[in-house]
PyMOL Python script that loads the backbone (N, CA, C, O; Angstrom):
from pymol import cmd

cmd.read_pdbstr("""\
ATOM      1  N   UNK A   1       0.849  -1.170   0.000  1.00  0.00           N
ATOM      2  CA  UNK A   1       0.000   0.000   0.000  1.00  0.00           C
ATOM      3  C   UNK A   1       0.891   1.229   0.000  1.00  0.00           C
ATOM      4  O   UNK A   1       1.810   1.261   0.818  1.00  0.00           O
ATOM      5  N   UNK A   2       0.674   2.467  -1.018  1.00  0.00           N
ATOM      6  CA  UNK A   2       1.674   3.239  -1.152  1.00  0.00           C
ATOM      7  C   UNK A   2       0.474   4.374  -0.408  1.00  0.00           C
ATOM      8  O   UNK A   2      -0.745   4.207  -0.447  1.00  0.00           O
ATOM      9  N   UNK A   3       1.110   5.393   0.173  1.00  0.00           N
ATOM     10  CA  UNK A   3       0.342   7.005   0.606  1.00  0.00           C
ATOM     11  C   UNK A   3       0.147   7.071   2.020  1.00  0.00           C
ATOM     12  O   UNK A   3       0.935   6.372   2.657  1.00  0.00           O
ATOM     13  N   UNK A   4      -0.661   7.701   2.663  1.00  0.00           N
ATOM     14  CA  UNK A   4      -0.930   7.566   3.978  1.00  0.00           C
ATOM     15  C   UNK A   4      -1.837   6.359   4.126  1.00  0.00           C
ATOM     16  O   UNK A   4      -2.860   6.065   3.508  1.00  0.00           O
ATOM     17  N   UNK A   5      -1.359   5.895   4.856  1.00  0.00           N
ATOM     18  CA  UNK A   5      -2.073   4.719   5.429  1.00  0.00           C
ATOM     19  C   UNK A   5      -1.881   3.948   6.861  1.00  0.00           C
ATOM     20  O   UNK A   5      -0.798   4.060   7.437  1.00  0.00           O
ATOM     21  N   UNK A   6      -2.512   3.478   7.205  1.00  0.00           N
ATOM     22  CA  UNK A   6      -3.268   3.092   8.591  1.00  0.00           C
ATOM     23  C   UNK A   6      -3.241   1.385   8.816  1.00  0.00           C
ATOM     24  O   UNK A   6      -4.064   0.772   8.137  1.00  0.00           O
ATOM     25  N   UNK A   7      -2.346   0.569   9.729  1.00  0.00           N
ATOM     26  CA  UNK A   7      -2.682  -0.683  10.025  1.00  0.00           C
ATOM     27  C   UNK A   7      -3.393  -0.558  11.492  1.00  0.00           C
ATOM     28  O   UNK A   7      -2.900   0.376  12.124  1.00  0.00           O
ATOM     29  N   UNK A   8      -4.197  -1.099  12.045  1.00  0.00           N
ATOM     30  CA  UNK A   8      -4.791  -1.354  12.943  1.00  0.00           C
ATOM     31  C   UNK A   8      -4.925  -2.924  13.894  1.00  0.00           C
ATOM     32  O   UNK A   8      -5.783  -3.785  13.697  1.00  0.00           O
ATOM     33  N   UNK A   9      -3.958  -2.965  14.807  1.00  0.00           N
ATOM     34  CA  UNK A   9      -3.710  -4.717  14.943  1.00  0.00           C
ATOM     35  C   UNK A   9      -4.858  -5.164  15.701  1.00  0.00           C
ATOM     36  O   UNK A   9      -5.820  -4.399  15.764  1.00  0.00           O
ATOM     37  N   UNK A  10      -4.909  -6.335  16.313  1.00  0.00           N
ATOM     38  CA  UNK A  10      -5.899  -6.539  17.055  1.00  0.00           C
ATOM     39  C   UNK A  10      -6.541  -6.270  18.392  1.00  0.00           C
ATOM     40  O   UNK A  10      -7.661  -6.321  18.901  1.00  0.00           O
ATOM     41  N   UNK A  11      -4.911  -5.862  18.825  1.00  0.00           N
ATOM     42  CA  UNK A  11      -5.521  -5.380  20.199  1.00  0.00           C
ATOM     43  C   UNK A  11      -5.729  -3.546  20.431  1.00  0.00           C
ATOM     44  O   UNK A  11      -5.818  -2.975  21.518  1.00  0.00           O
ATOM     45  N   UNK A  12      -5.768  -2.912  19.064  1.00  0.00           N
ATOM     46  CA  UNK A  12      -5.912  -1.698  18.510  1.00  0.00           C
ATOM     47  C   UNK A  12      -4.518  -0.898  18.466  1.00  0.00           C
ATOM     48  O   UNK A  12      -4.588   0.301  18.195  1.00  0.00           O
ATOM     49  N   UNK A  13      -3.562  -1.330  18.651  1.00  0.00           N
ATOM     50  CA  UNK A  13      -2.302  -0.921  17.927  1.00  0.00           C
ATOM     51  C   UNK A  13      -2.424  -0.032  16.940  1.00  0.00           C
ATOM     52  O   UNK A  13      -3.350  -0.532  16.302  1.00  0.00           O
ATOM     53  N   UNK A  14      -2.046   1.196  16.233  1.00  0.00           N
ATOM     54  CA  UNK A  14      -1.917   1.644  15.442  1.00  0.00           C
ATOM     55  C   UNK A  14      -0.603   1.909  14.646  1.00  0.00           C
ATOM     56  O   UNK A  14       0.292   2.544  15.204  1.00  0.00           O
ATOM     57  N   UNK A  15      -0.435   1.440  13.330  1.00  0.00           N
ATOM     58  CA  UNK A  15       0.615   1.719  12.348  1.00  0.00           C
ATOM     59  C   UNK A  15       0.086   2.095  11.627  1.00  0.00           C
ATOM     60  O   UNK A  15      -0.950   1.833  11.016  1.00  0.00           O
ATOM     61  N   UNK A  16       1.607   3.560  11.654  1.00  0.00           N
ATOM     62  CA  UNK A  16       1.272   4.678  10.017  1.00  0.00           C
ATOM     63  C   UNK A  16       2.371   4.822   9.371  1.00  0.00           C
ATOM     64  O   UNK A  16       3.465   4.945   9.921  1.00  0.00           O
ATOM     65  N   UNK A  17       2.159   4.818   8.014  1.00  0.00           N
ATOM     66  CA  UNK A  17       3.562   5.306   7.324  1.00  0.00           C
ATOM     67  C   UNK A  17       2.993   5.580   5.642  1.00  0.00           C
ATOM     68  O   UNK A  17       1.910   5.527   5.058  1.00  0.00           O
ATOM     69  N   UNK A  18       4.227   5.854   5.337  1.00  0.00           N
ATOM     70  CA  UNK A  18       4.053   6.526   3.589  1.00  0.00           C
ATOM     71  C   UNK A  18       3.635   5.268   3.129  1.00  0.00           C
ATOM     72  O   UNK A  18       2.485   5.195   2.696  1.00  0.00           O
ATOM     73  N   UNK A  19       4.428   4.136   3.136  1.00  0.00           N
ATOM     74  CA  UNK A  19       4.608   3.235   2.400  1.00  0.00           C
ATOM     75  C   UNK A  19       4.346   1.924   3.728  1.00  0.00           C
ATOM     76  O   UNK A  19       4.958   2.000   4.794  1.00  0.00           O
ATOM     77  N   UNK A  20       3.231   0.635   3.386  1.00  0.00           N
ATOM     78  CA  UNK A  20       3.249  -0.637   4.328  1.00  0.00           C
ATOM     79  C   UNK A  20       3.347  -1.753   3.043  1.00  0.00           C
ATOM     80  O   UNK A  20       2.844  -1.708   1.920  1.00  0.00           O
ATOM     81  N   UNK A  21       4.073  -2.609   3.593  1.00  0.00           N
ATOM     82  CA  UNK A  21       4.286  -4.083   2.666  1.00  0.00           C
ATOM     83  C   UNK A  21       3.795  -5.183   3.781  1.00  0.00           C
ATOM     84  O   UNK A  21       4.539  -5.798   4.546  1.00  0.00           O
ATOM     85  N   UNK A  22       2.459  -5.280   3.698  1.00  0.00           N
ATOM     86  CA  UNK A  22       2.005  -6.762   4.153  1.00  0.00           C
ATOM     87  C   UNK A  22       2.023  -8.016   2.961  1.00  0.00           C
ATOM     88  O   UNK A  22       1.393  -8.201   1.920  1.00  0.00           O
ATOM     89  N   UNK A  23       3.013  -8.709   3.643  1.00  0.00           N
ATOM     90  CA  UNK A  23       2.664  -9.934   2.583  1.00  0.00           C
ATOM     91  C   UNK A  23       1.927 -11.124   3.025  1.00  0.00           C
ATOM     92  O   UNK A  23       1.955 -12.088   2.260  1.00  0.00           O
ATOM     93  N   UNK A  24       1.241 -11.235   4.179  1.00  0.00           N
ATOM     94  CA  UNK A  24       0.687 -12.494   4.735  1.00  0.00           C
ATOM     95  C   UNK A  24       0.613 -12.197   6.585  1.00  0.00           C
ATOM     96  O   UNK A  24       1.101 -11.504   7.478  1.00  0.00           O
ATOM     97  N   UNK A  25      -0.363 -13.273   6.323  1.00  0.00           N
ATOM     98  CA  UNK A  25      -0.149 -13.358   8.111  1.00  0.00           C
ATOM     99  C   UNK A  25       0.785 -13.710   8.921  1.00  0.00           C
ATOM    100  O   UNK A  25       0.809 -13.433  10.120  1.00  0.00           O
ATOM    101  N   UNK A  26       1.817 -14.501   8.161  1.00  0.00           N
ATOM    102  CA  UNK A  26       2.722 -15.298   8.865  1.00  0.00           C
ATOM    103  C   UNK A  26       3.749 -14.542   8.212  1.00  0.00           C
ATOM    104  O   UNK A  26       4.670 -15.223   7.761  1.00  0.00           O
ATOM    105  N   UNK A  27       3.834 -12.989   8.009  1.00  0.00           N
ATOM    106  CA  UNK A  27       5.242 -12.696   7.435  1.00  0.00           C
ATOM    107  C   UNK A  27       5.115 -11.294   7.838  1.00  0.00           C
ATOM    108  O   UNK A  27       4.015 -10.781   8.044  1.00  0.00           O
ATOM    109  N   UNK A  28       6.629 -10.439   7.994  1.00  0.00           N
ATOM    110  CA  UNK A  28       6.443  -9.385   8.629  1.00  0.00           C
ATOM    111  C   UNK A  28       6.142  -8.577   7.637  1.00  0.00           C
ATOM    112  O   UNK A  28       6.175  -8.625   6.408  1.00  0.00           O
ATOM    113  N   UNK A  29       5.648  -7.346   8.970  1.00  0.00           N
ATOM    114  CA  UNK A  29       5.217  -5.676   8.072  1.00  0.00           C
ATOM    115  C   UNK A  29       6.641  -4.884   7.812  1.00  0.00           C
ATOM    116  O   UNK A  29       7.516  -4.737   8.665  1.00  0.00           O
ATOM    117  N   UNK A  30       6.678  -4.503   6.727  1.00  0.00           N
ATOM    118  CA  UNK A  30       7.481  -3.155   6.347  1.00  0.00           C
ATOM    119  C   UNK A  30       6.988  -2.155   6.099  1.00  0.00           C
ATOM    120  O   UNK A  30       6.168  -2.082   5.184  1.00  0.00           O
ATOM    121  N   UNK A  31       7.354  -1.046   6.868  1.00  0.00           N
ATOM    122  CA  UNK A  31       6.974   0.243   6.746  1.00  0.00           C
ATOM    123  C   UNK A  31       8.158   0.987   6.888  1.00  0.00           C
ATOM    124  O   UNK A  31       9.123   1.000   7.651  1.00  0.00           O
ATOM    125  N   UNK A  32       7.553   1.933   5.368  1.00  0.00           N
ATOM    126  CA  UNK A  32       8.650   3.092   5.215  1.00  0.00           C
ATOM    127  C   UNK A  32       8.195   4.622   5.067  1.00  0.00           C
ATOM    128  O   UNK A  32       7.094   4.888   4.585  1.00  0.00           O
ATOM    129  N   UNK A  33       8.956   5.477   5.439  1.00  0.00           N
ATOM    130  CA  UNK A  33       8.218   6.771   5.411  1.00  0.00           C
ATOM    131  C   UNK A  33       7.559   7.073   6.289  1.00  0.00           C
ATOM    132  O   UNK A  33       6.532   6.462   6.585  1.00  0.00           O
ATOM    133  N   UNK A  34       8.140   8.412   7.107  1.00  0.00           N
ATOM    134  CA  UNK A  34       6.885   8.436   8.511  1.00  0.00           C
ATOM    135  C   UNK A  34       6.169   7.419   9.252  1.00  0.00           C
ATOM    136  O   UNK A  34       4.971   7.237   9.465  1.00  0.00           O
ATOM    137  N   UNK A  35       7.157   6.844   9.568  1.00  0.00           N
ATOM    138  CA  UNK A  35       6.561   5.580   9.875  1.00  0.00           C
ATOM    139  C   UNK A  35       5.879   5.650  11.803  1.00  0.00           C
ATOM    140  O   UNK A  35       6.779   5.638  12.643  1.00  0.00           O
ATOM    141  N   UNK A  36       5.171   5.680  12.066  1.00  0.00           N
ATOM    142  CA  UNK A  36       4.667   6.126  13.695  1.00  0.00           C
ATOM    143  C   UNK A  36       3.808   4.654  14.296  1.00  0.00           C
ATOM    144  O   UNK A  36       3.030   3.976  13.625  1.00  0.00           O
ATOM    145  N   UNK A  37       4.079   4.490  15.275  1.00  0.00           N
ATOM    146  CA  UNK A  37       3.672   3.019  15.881  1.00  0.00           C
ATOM    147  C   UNK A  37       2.909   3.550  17.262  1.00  0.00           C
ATOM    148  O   UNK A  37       3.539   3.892  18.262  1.00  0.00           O
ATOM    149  N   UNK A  38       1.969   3.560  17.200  1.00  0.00           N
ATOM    150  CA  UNK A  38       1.190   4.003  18.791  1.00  0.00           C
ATOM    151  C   UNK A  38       0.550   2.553  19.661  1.00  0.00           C
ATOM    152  O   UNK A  38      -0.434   1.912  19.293  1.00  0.00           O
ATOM    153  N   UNK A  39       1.455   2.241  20.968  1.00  0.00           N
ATOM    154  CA  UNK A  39       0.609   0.808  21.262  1.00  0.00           C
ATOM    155  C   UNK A  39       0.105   1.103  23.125  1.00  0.00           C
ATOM    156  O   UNK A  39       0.738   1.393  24.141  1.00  0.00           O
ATOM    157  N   UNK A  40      -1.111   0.878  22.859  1.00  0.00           N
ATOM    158  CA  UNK A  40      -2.266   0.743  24.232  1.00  0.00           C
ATOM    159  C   UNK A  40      -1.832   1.637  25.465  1.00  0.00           C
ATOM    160  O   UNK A  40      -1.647   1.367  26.651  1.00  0.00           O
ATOM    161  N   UNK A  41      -1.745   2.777  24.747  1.00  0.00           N
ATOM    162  CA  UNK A  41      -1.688   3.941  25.651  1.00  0.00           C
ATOM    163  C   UNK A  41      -0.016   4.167  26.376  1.00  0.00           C
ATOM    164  O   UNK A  41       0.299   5.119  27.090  1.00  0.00           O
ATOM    165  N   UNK A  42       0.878   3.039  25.972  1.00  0.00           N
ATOM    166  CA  UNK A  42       2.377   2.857  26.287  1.00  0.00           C
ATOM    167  C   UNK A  42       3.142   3.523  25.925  1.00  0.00           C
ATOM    168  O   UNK A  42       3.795   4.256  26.667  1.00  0.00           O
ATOM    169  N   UNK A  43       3.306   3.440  24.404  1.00  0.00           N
ATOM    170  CA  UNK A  43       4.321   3.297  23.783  1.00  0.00           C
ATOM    171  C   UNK A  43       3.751   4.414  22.064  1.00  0.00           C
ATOM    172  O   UNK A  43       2.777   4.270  21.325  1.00  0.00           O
ATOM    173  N   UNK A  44       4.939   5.460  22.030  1.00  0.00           N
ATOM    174  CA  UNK A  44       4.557   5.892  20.686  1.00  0.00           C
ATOM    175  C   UNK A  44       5.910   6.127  20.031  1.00  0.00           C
ATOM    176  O   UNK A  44       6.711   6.679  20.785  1.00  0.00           O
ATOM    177  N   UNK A  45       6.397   5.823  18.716  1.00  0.00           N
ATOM    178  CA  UNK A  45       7.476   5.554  18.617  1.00  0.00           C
ATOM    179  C   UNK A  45       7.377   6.268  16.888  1.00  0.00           C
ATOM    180  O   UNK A  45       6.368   6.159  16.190  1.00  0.00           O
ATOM    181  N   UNK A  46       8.645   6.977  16.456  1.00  0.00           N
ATOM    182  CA  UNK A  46       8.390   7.973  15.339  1.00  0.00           C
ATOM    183  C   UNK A  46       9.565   7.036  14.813  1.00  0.00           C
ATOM    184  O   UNK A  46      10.270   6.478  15.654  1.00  0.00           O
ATOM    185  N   UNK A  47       9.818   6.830  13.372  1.00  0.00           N
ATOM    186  CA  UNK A  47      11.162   6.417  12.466  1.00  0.00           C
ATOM    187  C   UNK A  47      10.976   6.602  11.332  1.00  0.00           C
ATOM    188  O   UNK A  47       9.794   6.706  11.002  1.00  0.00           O
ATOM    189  N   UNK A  48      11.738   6.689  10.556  1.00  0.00           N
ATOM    190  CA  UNK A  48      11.813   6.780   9.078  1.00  0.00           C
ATOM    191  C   UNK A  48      11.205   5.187   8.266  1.00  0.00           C
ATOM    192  O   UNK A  48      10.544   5.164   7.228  1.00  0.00           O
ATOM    193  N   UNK A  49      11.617   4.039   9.017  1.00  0.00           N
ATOM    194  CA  UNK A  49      11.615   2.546   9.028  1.00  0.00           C
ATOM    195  C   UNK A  49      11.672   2.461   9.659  1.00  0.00           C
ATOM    196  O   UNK A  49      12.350   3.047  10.504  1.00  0.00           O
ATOM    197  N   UNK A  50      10.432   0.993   9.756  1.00  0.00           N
ATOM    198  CA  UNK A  50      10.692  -0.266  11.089  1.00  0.00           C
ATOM    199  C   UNK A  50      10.063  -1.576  10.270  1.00  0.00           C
ATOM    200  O   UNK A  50       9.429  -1.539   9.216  1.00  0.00           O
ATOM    201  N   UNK A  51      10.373  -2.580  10.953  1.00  0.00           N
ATOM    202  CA  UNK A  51       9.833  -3.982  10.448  1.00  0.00           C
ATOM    203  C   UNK A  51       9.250  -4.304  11.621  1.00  0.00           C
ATOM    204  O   UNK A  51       9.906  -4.153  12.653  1.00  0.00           O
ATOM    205  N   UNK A  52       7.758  -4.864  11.683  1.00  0.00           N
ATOM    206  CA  UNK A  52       6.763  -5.421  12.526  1.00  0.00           C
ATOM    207  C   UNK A  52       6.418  -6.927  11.849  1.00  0.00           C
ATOM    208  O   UNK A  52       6.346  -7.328  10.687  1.00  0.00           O
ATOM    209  N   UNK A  53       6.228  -7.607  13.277  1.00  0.00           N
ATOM    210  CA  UNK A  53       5.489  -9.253  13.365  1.00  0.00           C
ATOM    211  C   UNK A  53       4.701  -8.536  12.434  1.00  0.00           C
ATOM    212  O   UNK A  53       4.821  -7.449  11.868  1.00  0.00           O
ATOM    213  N   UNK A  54       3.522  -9.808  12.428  1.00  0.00           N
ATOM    214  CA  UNK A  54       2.014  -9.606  11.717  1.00  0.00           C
ATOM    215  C   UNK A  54       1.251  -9.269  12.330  1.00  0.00           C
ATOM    216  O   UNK A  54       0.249  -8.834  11.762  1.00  0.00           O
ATOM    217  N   UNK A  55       1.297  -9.277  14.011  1.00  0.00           N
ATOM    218  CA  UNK A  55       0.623  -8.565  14.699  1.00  0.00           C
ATOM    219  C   UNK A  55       1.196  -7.900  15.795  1.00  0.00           C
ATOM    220  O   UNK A  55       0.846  -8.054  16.965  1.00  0.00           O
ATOM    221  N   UNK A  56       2.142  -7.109  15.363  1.00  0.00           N
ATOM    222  CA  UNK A  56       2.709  -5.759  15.876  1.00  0.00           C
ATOM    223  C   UNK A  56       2.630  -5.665  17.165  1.00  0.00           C
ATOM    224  O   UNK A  56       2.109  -4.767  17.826  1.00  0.00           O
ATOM    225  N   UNK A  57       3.425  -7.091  17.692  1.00  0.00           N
ATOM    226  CA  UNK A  57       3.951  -7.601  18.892  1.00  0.00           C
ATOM    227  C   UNK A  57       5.329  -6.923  19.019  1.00  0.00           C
ATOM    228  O   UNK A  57       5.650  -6.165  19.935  1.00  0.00           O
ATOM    229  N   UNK A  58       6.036  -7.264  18.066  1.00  0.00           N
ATOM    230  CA  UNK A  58       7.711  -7.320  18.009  1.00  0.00           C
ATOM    231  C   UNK A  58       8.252  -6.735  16.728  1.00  0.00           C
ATOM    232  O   UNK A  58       8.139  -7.092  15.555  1.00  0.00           O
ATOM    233  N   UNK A  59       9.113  -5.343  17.530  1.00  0.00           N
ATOM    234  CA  UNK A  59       9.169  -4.783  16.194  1.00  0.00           C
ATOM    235  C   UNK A  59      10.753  -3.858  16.043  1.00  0.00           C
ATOM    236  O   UNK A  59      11.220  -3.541  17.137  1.00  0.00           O
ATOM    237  N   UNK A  60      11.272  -3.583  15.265  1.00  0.00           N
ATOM    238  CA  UNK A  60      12.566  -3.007  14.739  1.00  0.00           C
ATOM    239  C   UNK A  60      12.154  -1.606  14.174  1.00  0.00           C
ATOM    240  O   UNK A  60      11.340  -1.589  13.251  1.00  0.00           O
ATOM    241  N   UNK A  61      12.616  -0.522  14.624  1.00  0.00           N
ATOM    242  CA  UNK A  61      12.655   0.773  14.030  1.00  0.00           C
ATOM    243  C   UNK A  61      14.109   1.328  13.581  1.00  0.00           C
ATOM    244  O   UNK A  61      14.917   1.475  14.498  1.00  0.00           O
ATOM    245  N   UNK A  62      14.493   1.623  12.382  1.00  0.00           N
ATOM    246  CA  UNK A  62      15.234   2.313  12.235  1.00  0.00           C
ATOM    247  C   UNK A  62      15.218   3.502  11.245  1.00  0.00           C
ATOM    248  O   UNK A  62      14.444   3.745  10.319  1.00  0.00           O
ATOM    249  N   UNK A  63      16.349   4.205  11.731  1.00  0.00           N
ATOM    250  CA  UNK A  63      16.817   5.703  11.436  1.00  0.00           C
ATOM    251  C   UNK A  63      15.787   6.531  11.793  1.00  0.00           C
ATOM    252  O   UNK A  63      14.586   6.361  11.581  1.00  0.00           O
ATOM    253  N   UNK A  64      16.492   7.700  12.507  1.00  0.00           N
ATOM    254  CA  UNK A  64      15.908   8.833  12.918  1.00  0.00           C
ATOM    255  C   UNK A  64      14.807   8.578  14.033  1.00  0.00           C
ATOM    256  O   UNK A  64      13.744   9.198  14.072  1.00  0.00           O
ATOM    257  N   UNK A  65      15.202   7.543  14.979  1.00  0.00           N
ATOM    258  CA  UNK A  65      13.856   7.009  15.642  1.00  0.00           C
ATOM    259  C   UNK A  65      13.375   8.205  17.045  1.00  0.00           C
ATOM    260  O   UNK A  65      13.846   9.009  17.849  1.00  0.00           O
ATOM    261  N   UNK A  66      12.524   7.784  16.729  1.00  0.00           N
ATOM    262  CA  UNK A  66      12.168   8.955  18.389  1.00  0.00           C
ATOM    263  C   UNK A  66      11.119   7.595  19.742  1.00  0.00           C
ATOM    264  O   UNK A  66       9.972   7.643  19.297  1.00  0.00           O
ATOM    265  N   UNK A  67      11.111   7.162  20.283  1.00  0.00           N
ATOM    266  CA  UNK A  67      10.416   6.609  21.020  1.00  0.00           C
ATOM    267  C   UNK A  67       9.962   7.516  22.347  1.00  0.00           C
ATOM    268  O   UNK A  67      10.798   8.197  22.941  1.00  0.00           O
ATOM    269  N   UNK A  68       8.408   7.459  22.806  1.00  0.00           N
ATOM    270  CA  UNK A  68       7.950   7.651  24.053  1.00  0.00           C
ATOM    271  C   UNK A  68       7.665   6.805  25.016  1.00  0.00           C
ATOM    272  O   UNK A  68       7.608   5.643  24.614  1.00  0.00           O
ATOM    273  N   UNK A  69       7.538   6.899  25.729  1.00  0.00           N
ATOM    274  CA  UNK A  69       6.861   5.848  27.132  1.00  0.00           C
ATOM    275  C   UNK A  69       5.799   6.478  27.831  1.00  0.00           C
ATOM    276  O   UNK A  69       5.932   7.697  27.939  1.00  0.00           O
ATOM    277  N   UNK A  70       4.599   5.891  28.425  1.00  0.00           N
ATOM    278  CA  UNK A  70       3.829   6.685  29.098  1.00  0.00           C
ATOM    279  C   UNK A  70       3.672   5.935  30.633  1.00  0.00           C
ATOM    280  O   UNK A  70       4.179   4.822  30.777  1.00  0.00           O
ATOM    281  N   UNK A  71       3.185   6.375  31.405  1.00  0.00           N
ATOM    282  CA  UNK A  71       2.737   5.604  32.854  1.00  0.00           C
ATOM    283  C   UNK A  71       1.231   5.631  32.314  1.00  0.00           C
ATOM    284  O   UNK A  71       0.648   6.427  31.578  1.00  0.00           O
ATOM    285  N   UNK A  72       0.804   4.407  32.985  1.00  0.00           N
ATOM    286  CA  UNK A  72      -0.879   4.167  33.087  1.00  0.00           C
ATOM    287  C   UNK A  72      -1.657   5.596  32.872  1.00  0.00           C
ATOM    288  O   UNK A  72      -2.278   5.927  31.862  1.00  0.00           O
ATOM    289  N   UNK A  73      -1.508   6.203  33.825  1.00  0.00           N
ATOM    290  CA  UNK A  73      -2.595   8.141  33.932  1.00  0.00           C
ATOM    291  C   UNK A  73      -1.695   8.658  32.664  1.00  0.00           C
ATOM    292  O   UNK A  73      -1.926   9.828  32.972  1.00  0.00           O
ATOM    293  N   UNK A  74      -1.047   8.764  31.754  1.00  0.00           N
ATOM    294  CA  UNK A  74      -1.110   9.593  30.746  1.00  0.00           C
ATOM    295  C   UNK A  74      -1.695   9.644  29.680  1.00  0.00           C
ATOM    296  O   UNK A  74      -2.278   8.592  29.417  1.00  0.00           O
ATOM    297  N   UNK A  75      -1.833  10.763  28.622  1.00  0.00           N
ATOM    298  CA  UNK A  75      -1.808  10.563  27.922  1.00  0.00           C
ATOM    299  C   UNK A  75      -1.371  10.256  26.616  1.00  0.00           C
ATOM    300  O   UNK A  75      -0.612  11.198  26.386  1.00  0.00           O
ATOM    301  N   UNK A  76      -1.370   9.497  25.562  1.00  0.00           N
ATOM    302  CA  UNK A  76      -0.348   9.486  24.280  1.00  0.00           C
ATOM    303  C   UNK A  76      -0.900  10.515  23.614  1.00  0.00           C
ATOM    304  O   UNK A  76      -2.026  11.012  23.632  1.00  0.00           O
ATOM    305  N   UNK A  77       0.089  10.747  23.022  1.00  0.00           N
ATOM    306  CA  UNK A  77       0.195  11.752  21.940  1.00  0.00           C
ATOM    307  C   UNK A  77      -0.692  10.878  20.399  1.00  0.00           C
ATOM    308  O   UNK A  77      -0.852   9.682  20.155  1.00  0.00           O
ATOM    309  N   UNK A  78      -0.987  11.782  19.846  1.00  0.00           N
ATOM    310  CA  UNK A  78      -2.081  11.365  18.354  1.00  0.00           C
ATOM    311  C   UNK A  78      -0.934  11.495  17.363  1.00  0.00           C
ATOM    312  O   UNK A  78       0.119  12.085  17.605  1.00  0.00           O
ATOM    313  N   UNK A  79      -1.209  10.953  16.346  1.00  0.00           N
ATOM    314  CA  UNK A  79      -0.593  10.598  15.325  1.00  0.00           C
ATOM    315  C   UNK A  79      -0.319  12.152  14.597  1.00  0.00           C
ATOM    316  O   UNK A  79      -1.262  12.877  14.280  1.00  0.00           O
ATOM    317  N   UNK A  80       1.259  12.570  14.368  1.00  0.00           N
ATOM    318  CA  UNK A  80       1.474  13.675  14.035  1.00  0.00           C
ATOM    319  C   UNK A  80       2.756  13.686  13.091  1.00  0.00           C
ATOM    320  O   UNK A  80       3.517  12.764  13.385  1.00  0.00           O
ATOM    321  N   UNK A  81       3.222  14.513  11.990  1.00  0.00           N
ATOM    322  CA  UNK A  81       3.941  14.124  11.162  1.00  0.00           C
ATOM    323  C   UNK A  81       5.672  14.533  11.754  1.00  0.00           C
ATOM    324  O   UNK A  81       6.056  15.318  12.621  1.00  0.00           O
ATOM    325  N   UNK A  82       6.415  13.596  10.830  1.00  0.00           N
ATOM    326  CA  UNK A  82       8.117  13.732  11.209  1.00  0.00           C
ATOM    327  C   UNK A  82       8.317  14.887  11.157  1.00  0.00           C
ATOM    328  O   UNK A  82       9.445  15.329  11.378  1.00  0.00           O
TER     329      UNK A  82
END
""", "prot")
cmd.dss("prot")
cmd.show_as("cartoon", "prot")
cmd.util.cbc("prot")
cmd.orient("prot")
């Protein structure tokens, strides 16, 4: 999928980037371009690239990465550009 676009995992994970290459369930995600990973109020993480499982358990970001952390009472930040 080339442009802005949106994966949504199951436990509502959100992945964004320019560019996603799903090839299957049993094979990982590539995302390139603005690539932003927001997971269950934790974790929000900015890169140019990263490679994700199929369900965006376990994942690799590289170049230019920015990662956040939150405690339980915060809030994450919304999806915003590099």
């Amino acid at each position: 999928m080339d442009g802005d676009n949106l994966f949504v995992g199951k436990d509502g994970s959100q992945l964004y980037a320019d560019l996603l290459v799903w090839q299957g369930q049993d094979k990982d995600i590539l995302a390139k371009g603005n690539v932003q990973f927001i997971q269950d109020n934790k974790i929000t993480t900015k890169s140019k690239e990263a490679v994700f499982n199929s369900d965006l358990t376990v994942f690799k970001i590289i170049g230019n990465a920015k990662t956040e952390l939150y405690a339980d009472k915060e809030t994450k930040k919304k999806y915003t550009s590099l």
